[in-house]
N, C-alpha and C positions, 0 to 999 in steps of 0.2 A: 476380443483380444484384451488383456490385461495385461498390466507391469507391474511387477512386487514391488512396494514402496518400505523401505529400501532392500534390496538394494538397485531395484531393477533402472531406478532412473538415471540418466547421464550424470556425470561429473555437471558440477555446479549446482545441485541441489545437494544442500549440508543439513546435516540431523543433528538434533542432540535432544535431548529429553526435555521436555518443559510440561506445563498442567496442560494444555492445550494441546497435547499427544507431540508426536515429531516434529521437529521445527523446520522449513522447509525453506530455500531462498526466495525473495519476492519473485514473484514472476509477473507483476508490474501489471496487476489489472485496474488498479484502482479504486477498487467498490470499497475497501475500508475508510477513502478519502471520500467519497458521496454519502458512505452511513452516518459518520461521524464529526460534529464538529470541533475542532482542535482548540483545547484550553492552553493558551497560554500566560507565560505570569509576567511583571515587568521587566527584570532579565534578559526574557527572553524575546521580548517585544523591541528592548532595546540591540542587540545582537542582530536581529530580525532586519529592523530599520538603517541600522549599521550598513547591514554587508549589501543592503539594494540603494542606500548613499541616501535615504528620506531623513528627513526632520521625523522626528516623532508625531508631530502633529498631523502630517502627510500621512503618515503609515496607518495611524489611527483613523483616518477618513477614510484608506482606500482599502485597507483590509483587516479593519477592526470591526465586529458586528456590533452595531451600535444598540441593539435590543436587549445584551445581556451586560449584566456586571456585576461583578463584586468584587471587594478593593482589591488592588491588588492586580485579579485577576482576570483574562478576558474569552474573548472566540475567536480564531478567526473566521473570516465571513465565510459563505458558499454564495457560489458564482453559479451560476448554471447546474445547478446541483448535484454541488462538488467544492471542496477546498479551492479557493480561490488561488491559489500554488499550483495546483493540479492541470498539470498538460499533458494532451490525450498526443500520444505522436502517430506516427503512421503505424496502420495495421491495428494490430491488439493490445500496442501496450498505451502506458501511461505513465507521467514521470515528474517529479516534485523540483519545481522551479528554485528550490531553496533549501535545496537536500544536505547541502554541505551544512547548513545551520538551523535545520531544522527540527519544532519543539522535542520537546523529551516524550512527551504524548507518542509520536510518530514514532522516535529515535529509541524506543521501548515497544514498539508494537510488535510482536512477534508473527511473523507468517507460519502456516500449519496446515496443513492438507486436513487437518481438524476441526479448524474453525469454520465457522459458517459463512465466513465475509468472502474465505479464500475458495472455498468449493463452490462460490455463487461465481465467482471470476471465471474460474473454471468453467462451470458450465454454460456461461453467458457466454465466454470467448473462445472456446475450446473444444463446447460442443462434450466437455469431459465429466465423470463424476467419480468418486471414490467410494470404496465398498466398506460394510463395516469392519472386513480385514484391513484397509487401508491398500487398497491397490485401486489403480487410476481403470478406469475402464472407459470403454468409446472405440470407433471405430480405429483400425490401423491405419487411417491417413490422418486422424487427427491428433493420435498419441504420437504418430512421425513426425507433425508438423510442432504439438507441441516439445518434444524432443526436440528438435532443432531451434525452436526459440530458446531452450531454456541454453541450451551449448552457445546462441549467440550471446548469454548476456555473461558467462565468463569469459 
């Protein structure tokens, strides 16, 4: 069984064009937060540290990687390999402890039924893959289940 992408999937997955093919709502697996480690600059370190109520000095101990730097600019750490923000909640998904102010790295990350990070969530969690037409393929219980995650996250 197949679903045409788009239009075939539910309301809450939004498209619009980008280089990365269709743009797709997160669907909150998290594997672009375990690939990658988040640069942020001091701005945003500062904001960061703000909105969790630390000293800077604190923020920098508990989730600054302390292996990289250049001025200015930093990592956050990984934790269990993963964004140290990064919480896995029940079930399949996974969700950013600091979303509301979180760096521009992330807040620029486009999700894509295209990208490789988001077809790895996919068929890590999902059990799904996408074709080179772009349509979702896998079984009918797991394109139902996934279907109804995605209607839960609007």
């Amino acid at each position: 069984m197949s679903i045409e992408i788009p239009p075939g999937l539910p309301p809450g997955i939004q498209y619009s064009s980008g280089d990365e093919g269709p743009t797709a709502t997160c669907f909150r697996c998290g594997i672009c937060c375990t690939e990658y480690q988040v640069p942020v600059d001091q701005t945003e370190v500062n904001r960061i540290a703000d909105s969790l109520g630390l000293s800077l000095a604190l923020f920098s101990d508990k989730y600054i990687d302390p292996h990289w730097y250049r001025p200015g600019s930093f990592l956050l750490r990984h934790c269990d390999g993963a964004c140290i923000f990064l919480e896995r909640g029940a079930g399949r998904s996974a969700y950013c402890l600091i979303h509301s102010v979180r760096p521009a790295a992330c807040r620029d990350w486009t999700p894509s039924l295209y990208r490789r990070e988001c077809r790895a969530g996919l068929t890590k969690y999902w059990q799904l893959t996408v074709d080179s037409s772009g349509q979702l393929q896998g079984s009918e219980q797991a394109l139902r289940l996934f279907q109804t995650f995605i209607k839960s996250l609007v």
